[in-house]
C-alpha positions, 0 to 999 in steps of 0.5 A: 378569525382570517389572521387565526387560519393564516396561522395555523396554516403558517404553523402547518407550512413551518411544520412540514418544512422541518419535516422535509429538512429532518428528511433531507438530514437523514431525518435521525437527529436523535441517532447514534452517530459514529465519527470516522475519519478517512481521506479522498483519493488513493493510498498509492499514489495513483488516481482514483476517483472512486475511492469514496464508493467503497465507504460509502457502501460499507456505510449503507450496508452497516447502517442498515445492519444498525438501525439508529447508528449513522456514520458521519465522516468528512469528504474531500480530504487529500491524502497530504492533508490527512495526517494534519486533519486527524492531528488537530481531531486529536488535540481538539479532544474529537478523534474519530471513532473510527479512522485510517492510520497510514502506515507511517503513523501507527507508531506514533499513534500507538506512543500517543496512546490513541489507537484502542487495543483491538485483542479483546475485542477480536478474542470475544467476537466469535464471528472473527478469526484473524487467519481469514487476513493474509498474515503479512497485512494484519502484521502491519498493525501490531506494535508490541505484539499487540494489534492496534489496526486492522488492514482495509486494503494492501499493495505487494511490489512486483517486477514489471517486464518490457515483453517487447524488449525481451522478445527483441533481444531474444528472451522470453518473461522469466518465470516467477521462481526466477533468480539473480543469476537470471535477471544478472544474464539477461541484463549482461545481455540486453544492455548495449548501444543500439545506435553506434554513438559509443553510449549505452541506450538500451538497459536492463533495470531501472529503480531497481535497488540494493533494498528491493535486492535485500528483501528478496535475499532474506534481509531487513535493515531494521528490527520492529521497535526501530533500535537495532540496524541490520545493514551490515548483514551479509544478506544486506551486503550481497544485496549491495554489491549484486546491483552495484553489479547491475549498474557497472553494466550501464558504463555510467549512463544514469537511467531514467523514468523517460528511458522506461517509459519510451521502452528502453529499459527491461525491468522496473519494480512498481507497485500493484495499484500502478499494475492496475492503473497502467493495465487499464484505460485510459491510463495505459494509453497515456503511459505504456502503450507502445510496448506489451508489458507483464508483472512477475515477482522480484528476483530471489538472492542466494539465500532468500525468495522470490518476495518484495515489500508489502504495504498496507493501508489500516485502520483502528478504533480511537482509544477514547471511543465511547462506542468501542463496540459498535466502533469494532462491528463498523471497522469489521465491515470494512476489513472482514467483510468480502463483499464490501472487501471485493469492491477494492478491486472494482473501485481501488488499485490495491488488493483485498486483505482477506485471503477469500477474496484475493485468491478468488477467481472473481477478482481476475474477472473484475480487474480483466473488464478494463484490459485488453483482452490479449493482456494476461491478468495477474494470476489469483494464486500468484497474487495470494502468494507475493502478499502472504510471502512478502515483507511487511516493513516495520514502520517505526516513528523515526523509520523515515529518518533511518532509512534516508540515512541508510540510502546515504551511507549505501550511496557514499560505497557506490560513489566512492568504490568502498569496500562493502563490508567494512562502510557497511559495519561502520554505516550500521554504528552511524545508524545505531547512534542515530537511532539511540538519540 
């Protein structure tokens, strides 16, 4: 009788344990799970430790929207070991339902046949209109004129100012329909030896190139299917010979990141994620602390805009989902959502890709609270407008390659002092050999 109650006591004990593990493993073993797959840390380049905060958020807030549906994903990924991670998924038969694509690998994607095509599902969902995204990011997820990712969060190029070093030589920030001519005065003006040792120490630009040049002068090196080279344009062109302009003023004095970064230098294009992290604690002390500092647009050449390059981070549906739609309502969340699209500017250093919400007033309170309050905050509209006018770089399978190759043939004229039209049109028939292959 004794050994009968130890049993079933021993049962109760067993009982209740599997209760408080099926607890404690969100006690849904018989749930639908979605597997998605995304990496830790930025998409930029910069550091964040928060990166996790908005999935997580999208993810309590879809599974309270779907009960008996569970989101499972792996934490800790780094981003380098991303593409490796979703390479073996892929080949092992268990692509995630939903995943990141990083820009450089849509291509490859879509050839594999593993991206869904997400225009019927954008056509039926009648509470979806793709004009709530700024055109520049949804465009990074089309190939073939058909949208196979979705943009989660974008980053424009801008142009960072030393206000220090301007106000010392006697200019103020130029205003954002600046051009050219202006960034070619200011330079001519501002470059000089300040110490008297017959080198030049104080400089105009730094990292500022002949492609940053030809996006804000109408061109592009490359059509969207990564066959054809436009480097020979004249757009291209008067890129190329505008900052081998540029560079002549620094009597061959090489400029350097520690030249930028110890306030020698005026301009510098940087990214939007770096704005946010070198405008905030602690990482501005670190960094760019003994100068005051502002981001404008980029220059506009003679026949373009003030625009630069825009970079997206996207995200699709696994073409082999047998969740397709509840797989659309969770990459909704993510992308369509704004409140969950407003938590970039709190927890990321990128901007929304929804046009609501970045051109929102909210979002200069959120990036203000780590500022000082004597720094200027990016303005909304000026943010809205350097996305939606930017150019959204085809990122072709072999783009990498090609563009390496181009940055070659560019480097051979400025060494060599070549005639820029003719080594461009014979740089462009070497790029459309390589990209025939």
């Amino acid at each position: 009788m004794v050994r009968g109650k130890r049993w079933q006591a021993a049962a109760v004990i067993f009982l209740a344990a599997g209760l408080v593990l099926a607890i404690g493993l969100g006690g849904r073993s018989g749930d639908t799970v979605l597997e998605f797959g995304m990496f830790a840390g930025s998409n930029w380049g910069v550091a964040n430790a928060d990166s996790c905060i908005i999935i997580d958020k999208a993810i309590e807030k879809y599974e309270r929207a779907h009960p008996g549906v569970r989101i499972h994903y792996y934490s800790g990924i780094p981003k380098d070991d991303y593409p490796e991670w979703l390479a073996r998924k892929i080949l092992g038969g268990e692509t995630p339902d939903v995943f990141m694509v990083l820009s450089n690998d849509l291509d490859k994607m879509v050839s594999l046949g593993v991206l869904a095509d997400l225009g019927p599902w954008m056509d039926k969902d009648q509470d979806f209109s793709k004009s709530a995204f700024f055109q520049t990011a949804l465009a990074a997820g089309v190939r073939d004129h058909q949208q196979y990712a979705l943009p989660y969060e974008t980053v424009p190029t801008l142009m960072f100012v030393n206000k220090t070093l301007l106000n010392q030589a006697g200019f103020g920030v130029p205003d954002n329909d600046w051009d050219w001519d202006r960034l070619m005065d200011i330079c001519k003006k501002i470059t000089k030896d300040t110490d008297g040792d017959g080198r030049v120490d104080r400089f105009g630009t730094y990292n500022y190139g002949w492609m940053e040049a030809a996006y804000s002068n109408g061109g592009k090196l490359f059509d969207e299917d990564g066959t054809k080279c436009y480097i020979h344009s004249e757009q291209v062109a008067q890129a190329v010979r505008y900052v081998n302009g540029l560079s002549d003023l620094n009597q061959g004095q090489k400029v350097t990141q520690e030249d930028f970064d110890g306030g020698h230098v005026a301009f510098m294009p940087l990214s939007f994620a770096e704005y946010r992290t070198y405008k905030s604690y602690p990482y501005k002390i670190k960094k760019y602390s003994t100068f005051q500092w502002d981001c404008i647009t980029l220059p506009a050449g003679p026949q373009g805009d003030n625009i630069s390059e825009v970079d997206s981070l996207l995200i699709g549906i696994s073409s082999h989902s047998r969740k397709k739609q509840l797989a659309w309502e969770f990459l909704k969340m993510l992308t369509y959502d704004e409140e969950i699209q407003m938590e970039i500017f709190r927890y990321s250093q990128g901007a929304s890709v929804l046009r609501s919400v970045t051109g929102s007033e909210q979002m200069e309170e959120i990036v203000r609270r780590d500022m000082e309050a004597s720094d200027r905050v990016i303005d909304h509209m000026l943010l809205s407008t350097v996305i939606e006018k930017g150019r959204a770089v085809p990122r072709f399978s072999r783009y990498g390659e090609a563009l390496a190759l181009a940055e070659s043939e560019v480097l051979k004229i400025y060494e060599g002092e070549k005639n820029v039209d003719s080594s461009l049109k014979i740089a462009r028939r070497t790029i459309d050999h390589f990209l025939a292959r």
